[in-house]
N, C-alpha and C positions, 0 to 999 in steps of 0.2 A: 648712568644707569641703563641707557639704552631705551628700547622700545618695550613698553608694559603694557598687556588687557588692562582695560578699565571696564568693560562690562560685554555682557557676552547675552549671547540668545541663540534660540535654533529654528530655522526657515525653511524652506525651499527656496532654491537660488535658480532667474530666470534671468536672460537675458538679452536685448532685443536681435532680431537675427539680421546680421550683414546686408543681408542679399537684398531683402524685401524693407527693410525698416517699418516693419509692420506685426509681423507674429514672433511670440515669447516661444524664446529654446528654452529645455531645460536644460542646468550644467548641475546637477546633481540629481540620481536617481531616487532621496528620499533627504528626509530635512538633515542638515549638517546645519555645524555650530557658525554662528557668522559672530565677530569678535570686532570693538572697539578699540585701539591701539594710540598710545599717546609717545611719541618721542622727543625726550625733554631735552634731546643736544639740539635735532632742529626748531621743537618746539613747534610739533607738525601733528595731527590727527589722520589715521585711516582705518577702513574700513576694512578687514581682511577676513576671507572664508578661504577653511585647504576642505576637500575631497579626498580624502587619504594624503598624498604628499603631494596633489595637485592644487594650484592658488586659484582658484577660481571667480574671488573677489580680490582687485587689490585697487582701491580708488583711496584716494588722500581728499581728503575735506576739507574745501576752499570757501569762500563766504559767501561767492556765488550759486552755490547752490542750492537746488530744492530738494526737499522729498516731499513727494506727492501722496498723500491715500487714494486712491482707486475705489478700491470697497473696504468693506469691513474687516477686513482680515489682507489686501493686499495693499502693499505701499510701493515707491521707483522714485531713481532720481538719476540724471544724469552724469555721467562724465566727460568728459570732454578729453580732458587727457586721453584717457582710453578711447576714445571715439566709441562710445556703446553708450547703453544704458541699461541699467539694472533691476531686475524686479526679485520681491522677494514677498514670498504668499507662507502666514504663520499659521496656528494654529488655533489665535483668539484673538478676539478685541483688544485683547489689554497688553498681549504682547505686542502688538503693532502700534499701539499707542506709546507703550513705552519704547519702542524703536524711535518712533517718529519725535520724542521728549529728547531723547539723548542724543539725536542728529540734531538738532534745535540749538541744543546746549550746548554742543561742540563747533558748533557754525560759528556762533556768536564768539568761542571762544580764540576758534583760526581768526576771527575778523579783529579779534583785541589784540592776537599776536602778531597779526599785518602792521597794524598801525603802529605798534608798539617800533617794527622791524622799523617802518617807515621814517616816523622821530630818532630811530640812531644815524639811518642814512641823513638824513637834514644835519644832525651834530657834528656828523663825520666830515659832513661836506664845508662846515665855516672854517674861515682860514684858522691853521693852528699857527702854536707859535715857536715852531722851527725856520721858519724862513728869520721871524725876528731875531731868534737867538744866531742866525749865522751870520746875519749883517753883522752884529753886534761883534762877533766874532772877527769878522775879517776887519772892522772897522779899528780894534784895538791891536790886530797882530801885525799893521804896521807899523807904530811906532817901537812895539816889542823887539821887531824883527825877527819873527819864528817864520818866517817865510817856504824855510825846509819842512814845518812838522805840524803845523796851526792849518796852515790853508788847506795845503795840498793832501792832507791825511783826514778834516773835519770835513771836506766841503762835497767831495766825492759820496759818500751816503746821502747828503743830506737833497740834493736830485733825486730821488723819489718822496722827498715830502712836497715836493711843489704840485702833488697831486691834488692836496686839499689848500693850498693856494692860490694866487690870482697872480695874474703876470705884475699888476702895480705893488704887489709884494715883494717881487723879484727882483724890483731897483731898487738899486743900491740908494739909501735915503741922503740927506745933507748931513750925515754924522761926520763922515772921512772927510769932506770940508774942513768944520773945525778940526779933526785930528791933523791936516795938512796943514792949517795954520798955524797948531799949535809947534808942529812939526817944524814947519820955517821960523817961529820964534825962536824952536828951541836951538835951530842951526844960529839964529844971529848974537844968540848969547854965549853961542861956545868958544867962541875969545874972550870973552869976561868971565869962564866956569874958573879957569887955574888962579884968576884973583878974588873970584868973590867963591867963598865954601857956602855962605847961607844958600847963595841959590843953586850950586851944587847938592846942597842937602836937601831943598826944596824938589830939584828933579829927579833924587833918588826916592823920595818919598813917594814925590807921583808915581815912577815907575814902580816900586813896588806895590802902590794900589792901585795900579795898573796890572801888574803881572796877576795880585790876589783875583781881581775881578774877570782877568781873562781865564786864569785857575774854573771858578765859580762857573762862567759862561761855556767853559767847554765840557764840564763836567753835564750840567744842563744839555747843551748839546747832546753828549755821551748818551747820556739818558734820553733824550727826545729821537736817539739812528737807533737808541732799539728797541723803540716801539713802532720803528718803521716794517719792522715785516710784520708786525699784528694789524697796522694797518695798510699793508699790502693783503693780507687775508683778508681783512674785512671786506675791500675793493673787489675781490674778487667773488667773494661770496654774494655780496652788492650786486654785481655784475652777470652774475648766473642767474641771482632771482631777478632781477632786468630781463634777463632775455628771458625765462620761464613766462615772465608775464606777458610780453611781446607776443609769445607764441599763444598764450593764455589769449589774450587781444582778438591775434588772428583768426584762433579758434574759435572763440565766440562769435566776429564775424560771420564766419562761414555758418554758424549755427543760427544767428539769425538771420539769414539768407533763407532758410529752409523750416521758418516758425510756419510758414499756412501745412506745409508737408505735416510737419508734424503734432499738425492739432488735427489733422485727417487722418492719422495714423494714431493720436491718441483716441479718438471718437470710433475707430477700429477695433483700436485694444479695449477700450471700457466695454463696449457691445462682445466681445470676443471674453472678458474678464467673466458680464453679466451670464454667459452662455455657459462657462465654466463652475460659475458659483452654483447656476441651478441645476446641472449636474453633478456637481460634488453635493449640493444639498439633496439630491433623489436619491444619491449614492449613502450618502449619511442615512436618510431615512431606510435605504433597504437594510443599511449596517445596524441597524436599532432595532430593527425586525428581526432578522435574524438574532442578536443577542437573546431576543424575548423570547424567541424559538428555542434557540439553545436552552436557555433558562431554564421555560415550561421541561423539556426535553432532559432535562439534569433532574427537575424535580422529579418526573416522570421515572425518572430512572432509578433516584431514592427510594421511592412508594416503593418499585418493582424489586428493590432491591427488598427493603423491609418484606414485603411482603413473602420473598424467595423463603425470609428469615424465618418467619409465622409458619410458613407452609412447613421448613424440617423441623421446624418446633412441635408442631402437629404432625410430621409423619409419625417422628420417635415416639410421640404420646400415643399414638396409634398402635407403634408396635409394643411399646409396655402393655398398652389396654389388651392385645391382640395373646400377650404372653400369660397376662390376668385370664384371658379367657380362657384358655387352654387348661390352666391349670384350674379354674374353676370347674369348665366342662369337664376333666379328669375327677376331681373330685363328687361331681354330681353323677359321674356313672360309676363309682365306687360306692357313693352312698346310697344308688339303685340297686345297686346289686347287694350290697348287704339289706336292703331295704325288702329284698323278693325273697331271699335266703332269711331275713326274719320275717316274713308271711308265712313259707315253705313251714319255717320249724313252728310257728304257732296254729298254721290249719292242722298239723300233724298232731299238735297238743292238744288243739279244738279235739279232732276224732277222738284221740285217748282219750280225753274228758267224756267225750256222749257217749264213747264205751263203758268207761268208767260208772256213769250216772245210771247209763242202762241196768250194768250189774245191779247197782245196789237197788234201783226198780224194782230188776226182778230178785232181790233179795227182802225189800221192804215187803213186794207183795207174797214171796215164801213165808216170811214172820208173820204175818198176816194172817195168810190162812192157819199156821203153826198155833196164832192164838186163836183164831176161832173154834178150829178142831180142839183145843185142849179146852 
């Protein structure tokens, strides 16, 4: 199946600088994904971060390791392989905790898969039993006398199994004794084979359970030269993680050569971490600021907006009332002016009327006298 994530998170990725073994580089300019990786052919864990198509984490997770928290939000752990070490700064408590859960989990689980490796080496190493099966072998193909096709064709493979062997395997035991005895018996009775058949039928019978057996044991054999190259792979694979540890060994050596160095360079970094934190935390704090600014500043900007809204809502109502007025003010000098034009035509009916009233005055006072004189 290959190599699969098993859990993933996103950091910033630091790592200690070459030069100085003392201040954190960063190898990403903003958080990237850093990813757990299990591969079940070697049956090996690593820690892998890409920055576009660049790897910038690639550590394999051995038992000896730690991860360390620093502070609350940063964790590191060594590698050795790589000659570095790596820091990785998240974005909360809880992610760093769960980083530091699943490095935890995976350590323990490289350390089950060591031992585990370790018990097959040990298995691998007790003698098998090919060397038995080829004594056995040679021990019956001489009275067979397959001398052309038994030895010389069986025995050639089987020099590479004397790897999980011991040299007192490798001699030849007291079997071929009794077969040479039996061998010389069988020479001192072969003047008596053409007069006695029973023991003639007797030797045929051994020899053919002899042949069946040698049949059985080279078949065995067969089978035991071709698991020889699986266990020539295993030996070698053996043999690689041998030396991998070796150098693993060395490595640690040298790194704990230089443990006071770097608990003075860790008492660096943590002072150098603390410096960072309370700058990122004044920086947080201006970032919260500003938000609230913004915020006020968005509301600010609603009202203003509403109120933009009120304000043409009241212009329009403005220019309606202003279109109401015009036509009112029109109408109230229309009805002025019929209003002075009916004065006009009633003071002019006023006059006619006191004209009027006057005649009949002086007509009441004509009748008047009219009756007094009569």
């Amino acid at each position: 199946m290959g190599e699969q994530p098993i859990f993933s998170t996103r950091a910033h990725v630091f790592q200690i600088d070459p030069s100085t073994k003392k201040n954190w580089v960063p190898t990403s300019k903003h958080a990237v994904t850093v990813s757990y990786f299990f591969d079940s052919t070697r049956n090996v864990y690593r820690i892998i971060s890409l920055d576009g198509s660049k790897a910038i984490i690639n550590s394999t997770i051995t038992p000896n390791m730690t991860f360390t928290k620093t502070s609350q939000k940063f964790g590191q752990w060594a590698d050795s392989r790589a000659n570095t070490v790596y820091g990785l700064g998240f974005s909360s408590e809880s992610h760093l905790a769960k980083f530091a859960e699943k490095f935890a989990e995976f350590k323990e689980a490289a350390r089950l898969a060591k031992e585990k490796s370790q018990e097959k080496m040990e298995l691998t190493s007790t003698p098998s039993q090919g060397g038995a099966v080829k004594r056995n072998v040679l021990s019956i193909s001489k009275p067979v006398k397959k001398k052309e096709s038994a030895p010389g064709d069986l025995q050639s493979p089987l020099t590479s199994e004397s790897i999980n062997g011991t040299d007192d395997e490798r001699v030849t035991p007291d079997t071929p004794q009794h077969v040479e005895a039996r061998a010389e018996s069988s020479q001192n009775a072969l003047p008596f084979s053409h007069s006695s058949s029973s023991i003639n039928k007797h030797w045929e019978a051994e020899l053919a359970a002899l042949k069946g057996n040698n049949a059985k044991l080279t078949a065995a054999l067969l089978e035991s030269t071709a698991n020889v190259k699986q266990w020539k792979q295993q030996l070698a694979a053996y043999q690689d993680e041998a030396e991998r540890l070796h150098k693993r060994v060395t490595e640690l050596e040298c790194v704990s050569g230089q443990t006071t160095v770097i608990k003075s360079q860790k008492t660096e970094l943590n002072r150098t971490i603390e410096e960072l934190e309370a700058a990122l935390k004044a920086k947080e704090e201006e970032l919260e600021r500003l938000k609230a600014e913004v915020e006020s500043a968005n509301e600010f900007q609603s009202q203003r907006d509403s109120l933009s809204l009120k304000l043409q809502d009241s212009d329009s109502r403005n220019r309606t009332l202003e279109v109401q007025l015009s036509e009112l003010e029109q109408r109230l000098e229309s009805s002025q002016r019929e209003r002075e034009a009916f004065r006009k035509s009633l003071r002019s009916l006023l006059e006619l009327l006191d004209g009027k009233i006057f005649e009949l005055t002086e007509l009441r006072d004509t009748l008047a006298k009219l009756l007094e004189g009569s």
